[in-house]
N, C-alpha and C positions, 0 to 999 in steps of 0.2 A: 758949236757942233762937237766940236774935243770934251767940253766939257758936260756936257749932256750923256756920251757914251763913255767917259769915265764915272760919271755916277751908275751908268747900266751894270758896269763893272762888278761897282760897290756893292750894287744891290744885290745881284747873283752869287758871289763871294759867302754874303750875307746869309742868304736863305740855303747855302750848300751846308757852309757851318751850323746853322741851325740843325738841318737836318742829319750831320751826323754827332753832335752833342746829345740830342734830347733823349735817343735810347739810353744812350750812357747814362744819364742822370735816372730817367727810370725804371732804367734793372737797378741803380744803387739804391734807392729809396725803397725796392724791392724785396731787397735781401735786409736792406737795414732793419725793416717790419717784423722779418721772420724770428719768433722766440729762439732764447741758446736750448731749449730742447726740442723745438721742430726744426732747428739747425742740426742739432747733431743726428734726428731721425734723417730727416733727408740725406745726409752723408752717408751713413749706415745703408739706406733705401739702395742708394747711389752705389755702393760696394757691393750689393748682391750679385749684378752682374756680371756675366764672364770677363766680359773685359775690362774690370776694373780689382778682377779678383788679384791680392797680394798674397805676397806669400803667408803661408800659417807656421808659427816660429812656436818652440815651446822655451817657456822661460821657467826658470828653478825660483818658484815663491812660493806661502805657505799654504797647506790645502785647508779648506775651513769647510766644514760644517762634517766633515766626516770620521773626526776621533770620538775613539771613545765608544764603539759601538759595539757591543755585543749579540753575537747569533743566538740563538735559541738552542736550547741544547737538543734536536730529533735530528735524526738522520733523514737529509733530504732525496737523496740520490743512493743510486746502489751503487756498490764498490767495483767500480770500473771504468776504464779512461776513456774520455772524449775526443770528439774530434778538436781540429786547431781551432775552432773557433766557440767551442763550448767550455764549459766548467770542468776542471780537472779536480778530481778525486784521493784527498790523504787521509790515510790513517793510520791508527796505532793501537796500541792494545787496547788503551781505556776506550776512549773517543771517537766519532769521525767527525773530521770538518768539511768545508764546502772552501776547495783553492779558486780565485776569478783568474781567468787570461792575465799574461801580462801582454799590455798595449804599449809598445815601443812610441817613440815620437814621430817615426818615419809611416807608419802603419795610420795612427792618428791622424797625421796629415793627410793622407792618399786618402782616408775617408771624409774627411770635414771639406776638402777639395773634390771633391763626387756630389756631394751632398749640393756646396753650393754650384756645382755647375749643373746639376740637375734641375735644380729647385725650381727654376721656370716653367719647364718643360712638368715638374708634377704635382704643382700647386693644382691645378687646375682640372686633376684628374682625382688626385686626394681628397677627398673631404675631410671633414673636421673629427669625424666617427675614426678615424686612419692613426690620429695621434694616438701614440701610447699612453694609458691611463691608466691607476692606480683600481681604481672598482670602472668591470666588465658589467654593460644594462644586456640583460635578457629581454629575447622578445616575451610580448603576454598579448592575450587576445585579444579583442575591443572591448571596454566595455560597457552596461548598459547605461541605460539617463540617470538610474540612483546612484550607481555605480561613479560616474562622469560625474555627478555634483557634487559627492562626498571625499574624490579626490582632488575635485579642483580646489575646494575647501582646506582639506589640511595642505596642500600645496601652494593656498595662499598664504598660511603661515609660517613657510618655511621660505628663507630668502635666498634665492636660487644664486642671483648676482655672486654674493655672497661666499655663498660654498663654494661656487666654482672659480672662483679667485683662490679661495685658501685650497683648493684643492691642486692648482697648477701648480703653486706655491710647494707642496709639497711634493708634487709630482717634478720640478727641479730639483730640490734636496735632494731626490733619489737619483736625478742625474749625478749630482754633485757628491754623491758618496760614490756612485760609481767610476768616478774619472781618476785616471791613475794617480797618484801622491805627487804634489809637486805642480801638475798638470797647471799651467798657464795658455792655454790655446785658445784661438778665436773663442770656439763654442763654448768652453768653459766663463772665458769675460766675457759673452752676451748672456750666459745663464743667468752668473751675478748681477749684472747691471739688469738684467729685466726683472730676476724678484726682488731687488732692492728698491725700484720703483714701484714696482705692487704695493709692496707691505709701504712703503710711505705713506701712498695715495689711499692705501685701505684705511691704515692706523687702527683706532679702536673700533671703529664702526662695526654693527652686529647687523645693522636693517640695508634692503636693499635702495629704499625712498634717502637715507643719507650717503650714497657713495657720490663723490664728485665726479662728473663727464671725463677728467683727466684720469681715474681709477680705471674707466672702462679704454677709453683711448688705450689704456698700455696694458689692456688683456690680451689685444690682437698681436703686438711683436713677441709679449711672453708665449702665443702660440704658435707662433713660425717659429722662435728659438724652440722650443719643445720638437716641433716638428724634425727640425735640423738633429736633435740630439738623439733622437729616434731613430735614426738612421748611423749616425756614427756609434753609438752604444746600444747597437742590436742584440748583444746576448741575454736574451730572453730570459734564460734556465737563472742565470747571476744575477740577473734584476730582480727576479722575483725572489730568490734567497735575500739581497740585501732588503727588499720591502717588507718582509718578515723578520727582518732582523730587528729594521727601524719598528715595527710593529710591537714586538717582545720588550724592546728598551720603552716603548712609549704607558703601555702596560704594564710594566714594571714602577715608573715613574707615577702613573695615576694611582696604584696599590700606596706606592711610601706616601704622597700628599693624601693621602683618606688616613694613613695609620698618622698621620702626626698632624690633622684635624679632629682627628677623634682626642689625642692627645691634650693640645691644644684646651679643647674645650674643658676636657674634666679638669684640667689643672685650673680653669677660669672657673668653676662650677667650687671647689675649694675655696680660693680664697676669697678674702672681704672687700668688697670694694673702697676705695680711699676715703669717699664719704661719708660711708657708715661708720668706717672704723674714727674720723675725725670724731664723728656726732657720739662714737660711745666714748673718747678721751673726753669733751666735752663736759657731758652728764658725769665723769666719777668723776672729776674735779669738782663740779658741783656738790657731787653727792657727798665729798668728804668736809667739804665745805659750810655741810648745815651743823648745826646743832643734835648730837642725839636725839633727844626728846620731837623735832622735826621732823625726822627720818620714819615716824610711824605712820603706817596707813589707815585712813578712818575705818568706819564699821567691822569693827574685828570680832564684833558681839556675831558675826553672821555666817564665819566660818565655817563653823558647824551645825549648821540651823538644817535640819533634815526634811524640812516645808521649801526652801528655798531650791532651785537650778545648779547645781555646782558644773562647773566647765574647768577642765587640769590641760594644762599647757605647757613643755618640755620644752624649752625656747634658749638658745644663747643667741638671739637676733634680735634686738631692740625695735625694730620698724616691721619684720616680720610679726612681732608682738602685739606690735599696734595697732597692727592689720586685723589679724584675727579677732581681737577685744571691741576697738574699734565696730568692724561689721555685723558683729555677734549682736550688739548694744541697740546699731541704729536699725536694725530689721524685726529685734522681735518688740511683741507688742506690750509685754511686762517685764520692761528691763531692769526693774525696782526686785525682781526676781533673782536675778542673774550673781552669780557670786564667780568670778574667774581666779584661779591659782595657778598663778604661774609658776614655774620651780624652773632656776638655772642654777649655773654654777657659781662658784667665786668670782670667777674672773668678769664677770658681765652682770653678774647681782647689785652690785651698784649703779651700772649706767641702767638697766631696765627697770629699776625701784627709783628712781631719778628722774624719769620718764614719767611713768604713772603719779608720782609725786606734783610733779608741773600741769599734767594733765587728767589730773582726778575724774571720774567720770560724776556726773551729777546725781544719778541714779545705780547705779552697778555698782557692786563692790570690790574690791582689786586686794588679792595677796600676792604678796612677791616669795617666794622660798628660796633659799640655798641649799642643793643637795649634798654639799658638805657639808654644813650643818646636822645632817641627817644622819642617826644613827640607826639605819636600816640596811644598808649595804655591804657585804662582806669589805674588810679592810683590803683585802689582797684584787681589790675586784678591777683593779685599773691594770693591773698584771695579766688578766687572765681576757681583757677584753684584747689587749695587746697578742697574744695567741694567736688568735683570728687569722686567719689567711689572708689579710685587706691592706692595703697602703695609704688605702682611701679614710680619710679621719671622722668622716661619718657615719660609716659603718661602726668603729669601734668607739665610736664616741658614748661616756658614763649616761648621759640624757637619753641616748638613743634607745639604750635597754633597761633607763630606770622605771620606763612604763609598767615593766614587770613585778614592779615592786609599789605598786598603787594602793595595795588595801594597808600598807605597812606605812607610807607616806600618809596616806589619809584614813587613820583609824576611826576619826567620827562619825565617814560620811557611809553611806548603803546605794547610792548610786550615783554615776558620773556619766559624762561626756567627753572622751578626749581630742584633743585636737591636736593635728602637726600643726607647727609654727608654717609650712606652706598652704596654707586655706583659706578662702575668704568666704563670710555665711553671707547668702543673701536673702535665704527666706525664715521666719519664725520657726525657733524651734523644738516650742515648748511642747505641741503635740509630741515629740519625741519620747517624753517624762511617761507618758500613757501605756505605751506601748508594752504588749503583754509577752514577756520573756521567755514562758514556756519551759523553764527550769536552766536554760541557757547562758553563758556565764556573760557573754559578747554579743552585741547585734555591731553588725557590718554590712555592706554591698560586698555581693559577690563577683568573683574575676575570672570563673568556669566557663563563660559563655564562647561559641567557636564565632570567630568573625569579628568581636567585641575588639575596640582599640586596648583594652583595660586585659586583655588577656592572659591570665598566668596561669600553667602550669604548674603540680607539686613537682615534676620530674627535671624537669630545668632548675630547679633549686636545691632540689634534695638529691643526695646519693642512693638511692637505692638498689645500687646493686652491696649493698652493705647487707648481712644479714639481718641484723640486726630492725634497720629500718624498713626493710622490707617486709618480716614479719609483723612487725606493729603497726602500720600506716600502707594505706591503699595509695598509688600514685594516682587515681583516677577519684582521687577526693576532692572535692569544691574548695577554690582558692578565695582568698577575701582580701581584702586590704585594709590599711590603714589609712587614720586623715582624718575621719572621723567616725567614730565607733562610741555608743554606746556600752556602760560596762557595769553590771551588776556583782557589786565589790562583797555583799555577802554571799554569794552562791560560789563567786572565787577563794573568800573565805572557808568555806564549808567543806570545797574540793581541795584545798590545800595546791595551789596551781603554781603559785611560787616557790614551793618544795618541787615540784616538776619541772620548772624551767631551770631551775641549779642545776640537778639532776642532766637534764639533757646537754645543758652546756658544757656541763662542765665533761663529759660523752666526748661532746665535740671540739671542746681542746684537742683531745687525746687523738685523735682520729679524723679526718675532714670529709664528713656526713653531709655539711651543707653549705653555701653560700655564705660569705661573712655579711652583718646586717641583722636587723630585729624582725624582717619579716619572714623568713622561712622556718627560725626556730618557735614565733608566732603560730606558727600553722600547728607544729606539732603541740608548743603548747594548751593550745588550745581546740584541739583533735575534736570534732562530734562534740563539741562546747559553742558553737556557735550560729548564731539565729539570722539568716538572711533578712536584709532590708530592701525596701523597693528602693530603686537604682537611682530616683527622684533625690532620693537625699541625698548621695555622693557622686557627683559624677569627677574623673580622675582623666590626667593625660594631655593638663594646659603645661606640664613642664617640659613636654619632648612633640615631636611631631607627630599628632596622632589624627589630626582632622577629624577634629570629633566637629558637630554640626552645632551651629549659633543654636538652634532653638532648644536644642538639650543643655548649652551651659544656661541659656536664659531661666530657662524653669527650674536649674537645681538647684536644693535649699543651700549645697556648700560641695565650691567648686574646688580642686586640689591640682595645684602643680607640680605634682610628682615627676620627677625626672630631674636632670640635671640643668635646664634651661629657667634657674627661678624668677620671679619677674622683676627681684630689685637688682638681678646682675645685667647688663650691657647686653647677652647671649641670650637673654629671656626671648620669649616670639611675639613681635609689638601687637599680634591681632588681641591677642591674650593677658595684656599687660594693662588696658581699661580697666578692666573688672579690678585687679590689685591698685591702680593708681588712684580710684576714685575715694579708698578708704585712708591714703595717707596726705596730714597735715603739711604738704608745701609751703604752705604762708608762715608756718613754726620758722620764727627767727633762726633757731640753730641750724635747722635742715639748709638754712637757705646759707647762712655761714660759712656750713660745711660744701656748698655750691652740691647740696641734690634735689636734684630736677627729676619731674616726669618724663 
């Protein structure tokens, strides 16, 4: 019997313990589950309350995100003092500025301690429209079913998530310039801790389909803290001054990264890419390396053959060269026609006569010139192109304005073709040879057209409020371009037209009439000298952004990348850079040497 009611004992002992262990064990297994930041949320959740509120302390540590800022120089307010709780007004002879409250620590506290003992009581009655924010939505009317599908449309393409993350993001920063210097309080360390988690959780993300659940998860405490700060940094008049301020600095800053992209680019538009410049060291190691008597180019019987195509090409760019010769050759249908002259200078006359040496054409004939060589040029002429207004080495480059001295460079021939070194031909262009001149010295495409991507103005080039120019030339004359142009070299003869371009240059040393470059003194050069072409032959404007449409490059006989974007540099525009990449030899050992790729 004893021992029967000592086991009843045992067993009741038993199941008392059990039952007060097992909570214990799972609230620990509980709390153990809970992540350290839905631990530290819950804490934070947990201090909202009245009765767990602590004190709010200000501690001296450094303020971050608010140096550095400057206002906007307009008078925001008129000169007279506020009440205690508005912006106070300084000035001085030159200036006025915009003074904020000073917010003691005591004042701070009494507010952030209001704030959270309220909060309960006005969540609830707040909505979300209540928080302060950076852009006010107006109402607008309803609108109709077309109305409704074309803005649900462009509002599918804008990622709402998104903005309104960066925009809270920003809308603390403007907390955070406005908390006084120093400023360590509650609100200030929830501001930072909630947009430091944003921007983590955001990162680089642009689309609203990639933000993570944790992104959104801590959009909602970044909006109670907003909400919170809304209330303790209520001076409206100073917030909206510092959001203008932030506004002016951020405008200022998107001005400097546009002037030093713009920069940027021309200085990359200048120089040579490594692999060209490898592949022309290259070729003149070659090229000193042959024998004299090697160094000639076949058919020279052809130079001058006045039955034959001649094409004159101005080129210090080896692969630009070969570009254009190259596409000339494989497009037209009598290439046994074709005679191309190249004329460079010294410094590149051996790697591009080195080139054409390696890669003879089967059929076309190939001369290479040195315009030093040439005794056609005034001696002093590298002096006077220096003159120029330009820094830009293009502009005053010998090549660039020796085009003007074409019937002196080639006295055998009575009619050409020139080409920039930026051009690729794609269609036949011997119907061109036909074409009835009409006494005119030049046929060109014209650039007069309103709306045209190709658009130039003589007024944007030219000075005219110069006497001088104004009396001789109409601003509202038809503009042309270069790139390629037909040029009938005895009517140039006849007019004496290179007696005219010294003449005018040499004007515009003295005086800055026009634009540095060969194509506005082109225009006057050749003033009412020249014969419109249909647009089919040149179309211009794969070297800058100008969305010219695929089926107009498709059908032109010779496309031109005018502009600073050429297609053998890095900055070239890739939609536009096929049509140049299909005419050069990649599979050329050297090119490949030199590591250039398409």
């Amino acid at each position: 019997m004893k021992q029967s009611r000592r086991w009843q004992r045992i067993l009741l002992l038993s199941l008392l313990s059990i039952s007060f262990f097992a909570p214990l064990v799972l609230v620990s297994n509980r709390l153990q589950s809970i992540t350290p930041v839905g631990r530290g949320e819950s804490i934070e959740d947990l201090s909202n309350f009245k009765h767990m509120t602590n004190d709010l302390r200000l501690n001296a540590i450094e303020h971050v995100g608010g140096e550095g800022l400057k206002g906007p120089r307009l008078i925001l307010f008129k000169d007279e003092e506020f009440n205690e709780s508005g912006a106070a007004i300084q000035s001085n002879e030159n200036e006025k500025t915009v003074g904020f409250p000073k917010t003691d620590g005591n004042d701070l506290k009494y507010r952030e301690e209001k704030v959270v003992d309220s909060q309960q009581t006005t969540e609830s009655s707040y909505g979300k429209d209540q928080f302060l924010t950076v852009n006010q939505t107006e109402f607008k009317p309803p609108l109709s079913k077309g109305e409704k599908s074309t803005k649900a449309q462009r509002e599918g393409a804008i990622d709402v998530k998104i903005k309104e993350i960066r925009d809270k993001i920003i809308q603390g920063k403007a907390y955070l310039n406005f908390a006084p210097a120093g400023s360590n309080s509650q609100i200030v360390k929830e501001l930072r801790t909630r947009m430091r988690d944003l921007e983590r959780a955001v990162g680089d993300v642009t689309k609203d389909k990639d933000l993570s659940k944790g992104a959104l998860r801590r959009l909602k405490p970044m909006e109670a803290a907003l909400f919170k700060a809304s209330h303790v940094f209520n001076n409206c008049p100073a917030m909206a001054t510092k959001l203008r301020a932030m506004n002016y600095n951020t405008e200022e800053l998107a001005q400097a990264q546009k002037k030093q992209a713009a920069y940027l680019m021309h200085l990359a538009a200048r120089t040579t890419p490594k692999g060209q410049h490898c592949l022309s060291m290259r070729l003149t190691s070659e090229y000193f390396a042959l024998d004299p008597e090697k160094r000639q180019m076949p058919k020279q019987e052809n130079y001058n053959d006045p039955s034959l195509n001649h094409y004159a090409l101005f080129s210090d760019n080896v692969l630009a060269s070969a570009v254009v010769v190259n596409s000339t050759i494989s497009s037209s249908k009598e290439p046994e026609k074709i005679v191309f002259h190249v004329v460079t200078d010294s410094l590149n006359y051996p790697s591009i006569s080195m080139w054409f040496l390696l890669n003879i054409p089967s059929t076309a004939t190939i001369q290479i010139q040195n315009i030093d060589d040439m005794d056609v040029l005034p001696s002093d002429f590298d002096q006077l192109l220096m003159k120029q207004n330009s820094n830009d080495p293009r502009f005053i480059s010998t090549l660039n304005h020796a085009r003007f001295y074409l019937p002196d460079i080639f006295p055998g021939l009575n009619k050409v073709v020139l080409f920039d070194h930026d051009v690729v031909v794609q269609r036949d262009l011997s119907r061109l040879w036909s074409i009835d001149m009409k006494g005119k010295v030049i046929g060109a495409v014209e650039t007069c057209q309103e709306g045209e991507a190709s658009l130039h103005l003589m007024s944007t080039f030219i000075d005219f409020s110069d006497s001088w120019v104004a009396g001789k030339f109409s601003p509202k004359a038809c503009t042309w371009a270069f790139g390629m142009n037909l040029v009938d070299l005895e009517e140039w003869r006849r007019r004496k037209l290179t007696s005219t371009y010294i003449k005018y240059f040499n004007l515009g040393t003295k005086r800055p009439l026009w634009k540095a470059g060969s194509l506005p003194i082109g225009w006057l050069t050749f003033y009412k000298q020249t014969l419109g072409l249909d647009k089919r032959w040149h179309v211009m404007g794969l070297g800058r952004e100008s969305d010219i449409k695929t089926v107009d490059i498709e059908e032109a006989a010779v496309i031109h990348y005018d502009g600073i974007m050429k297609p053998w540099l890095d900055i070239g525009i890739d939609k536009y850079k096929r049509y140049w990449n299909r005419h050069v030899p990649y599979y050329h050992s050297y090119l490949q040497q030199c590591n250039i790729q398409s």
